[in-house]
N, C-alpha and C positions, 0 to 999 in steps of 0.2 A: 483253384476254386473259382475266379474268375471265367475261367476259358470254359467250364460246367456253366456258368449261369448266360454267358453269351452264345452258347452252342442253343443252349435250353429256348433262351430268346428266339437266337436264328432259325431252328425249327417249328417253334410258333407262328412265325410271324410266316416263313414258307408254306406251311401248314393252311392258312387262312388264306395266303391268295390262291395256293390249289382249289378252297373250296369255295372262295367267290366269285371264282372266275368261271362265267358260264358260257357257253359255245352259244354260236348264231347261227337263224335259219341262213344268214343271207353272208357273202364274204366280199367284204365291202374294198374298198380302194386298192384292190389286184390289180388294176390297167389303169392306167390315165394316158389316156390318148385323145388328137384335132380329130375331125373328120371332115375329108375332105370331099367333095361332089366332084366324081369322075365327070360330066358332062361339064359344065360351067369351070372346075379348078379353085373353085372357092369351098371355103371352110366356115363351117358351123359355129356360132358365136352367139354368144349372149350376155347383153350387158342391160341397165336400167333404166337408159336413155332408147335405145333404140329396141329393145326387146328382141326375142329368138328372129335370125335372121344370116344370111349369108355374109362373106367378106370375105376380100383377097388375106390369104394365108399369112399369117405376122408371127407363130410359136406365143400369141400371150397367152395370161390364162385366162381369158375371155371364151377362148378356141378351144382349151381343154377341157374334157372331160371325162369321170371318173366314172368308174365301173363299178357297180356291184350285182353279184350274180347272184339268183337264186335257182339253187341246185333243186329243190322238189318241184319246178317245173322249166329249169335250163333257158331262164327269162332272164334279161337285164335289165337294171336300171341307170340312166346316165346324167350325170350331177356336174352340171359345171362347177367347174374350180375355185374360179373368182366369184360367181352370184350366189351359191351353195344353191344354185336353183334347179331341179330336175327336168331331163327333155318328158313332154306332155301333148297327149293327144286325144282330142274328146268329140265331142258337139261343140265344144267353145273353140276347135280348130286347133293347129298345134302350135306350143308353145313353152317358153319352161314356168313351171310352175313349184311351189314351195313342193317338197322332197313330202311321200307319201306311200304305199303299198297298195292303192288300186291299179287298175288295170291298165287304165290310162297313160301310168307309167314305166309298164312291161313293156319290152321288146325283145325279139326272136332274131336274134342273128342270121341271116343266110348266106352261106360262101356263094362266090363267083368264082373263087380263082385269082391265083394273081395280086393277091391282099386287096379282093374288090367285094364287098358285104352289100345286103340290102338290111336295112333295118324293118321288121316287119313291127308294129305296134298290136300288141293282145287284145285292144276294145273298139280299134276301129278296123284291125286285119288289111289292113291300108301299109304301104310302104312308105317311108321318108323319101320325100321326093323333094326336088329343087327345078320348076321350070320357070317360062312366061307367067305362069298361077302364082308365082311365089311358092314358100316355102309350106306343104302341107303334109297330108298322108292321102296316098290314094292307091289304086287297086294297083296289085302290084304286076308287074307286067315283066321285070328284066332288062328296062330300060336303062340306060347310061344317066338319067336324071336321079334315077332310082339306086344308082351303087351308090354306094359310099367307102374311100380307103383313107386308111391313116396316111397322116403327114410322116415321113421318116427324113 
């Protein structure tokens, strides 16, 4: 009589989180990876003292950052690990800013080859670039400022 009423329980309660468990447009923390600037050798970081900004490679989680992908237009968005703070790119220049679904915080992967990416951003079509300018978006060109590979 028991094993009846604890079976009865256990498919209830399996029952209920089949049905309120609901899929996402987006699939959030598949990759946490640095990235690092092929040209310079410095890696992307963001903390609250010094805001988005480069530094020599250290593995914190300052450095990391997390993926999520959105499959209905094959954009990503990338969330640092420690600030919970999104990479950002606008008119206010780039930057990470509090985690959102504009445009601003789309980016389009492009291979080079070799685990070498350009990040392309969806509202300024500008590249994640690191030179003399500091850290910005600008037209993408193929430049070695302009890759970016993960830390392995």
């Amino acid at each position: 009589m028991k094993f009846g009423r604890i079976a009865a329980l256990l498919a209830a309660v399996v029952t209920t989180a089949m049905v309120t468990v609901t899929p996402t447009a987006a699939n959030a923390g598949d990759m946490i990876v640095p990235w690092k600037n092929v040209r310079s050798g410095l890696c992307l970081d963001h903390n609250f003292t010094d805001g988005l900004h480069v530094r020599g490679c250290n593995s914190g989680p300052y450095q990391k950052w997390e993926r999520t992908w959105y499959p209905s237009d094959g954009r990503t968005q990338w969330m640092n690990v420690a600030t919970r703070m999104c990479l950002d790119s606008s008119e206010r220049g780039t930057r990470a800013f509090g985690c959102n679904t504009l445009p601003y915080q789309r980016w389009k992967l492009g291979s080079w080859g070799n685990y070498r990416y350009e990040l392309v951003n969806n509202f300024t079509n500008g590249c994640l670039d690191y030179s003399e300018h500091g850290l910005r978006t600008f037209g993408c060109n193929g430049s070695s400022y302009q890759l970016w590979s993960h830390v392995l």
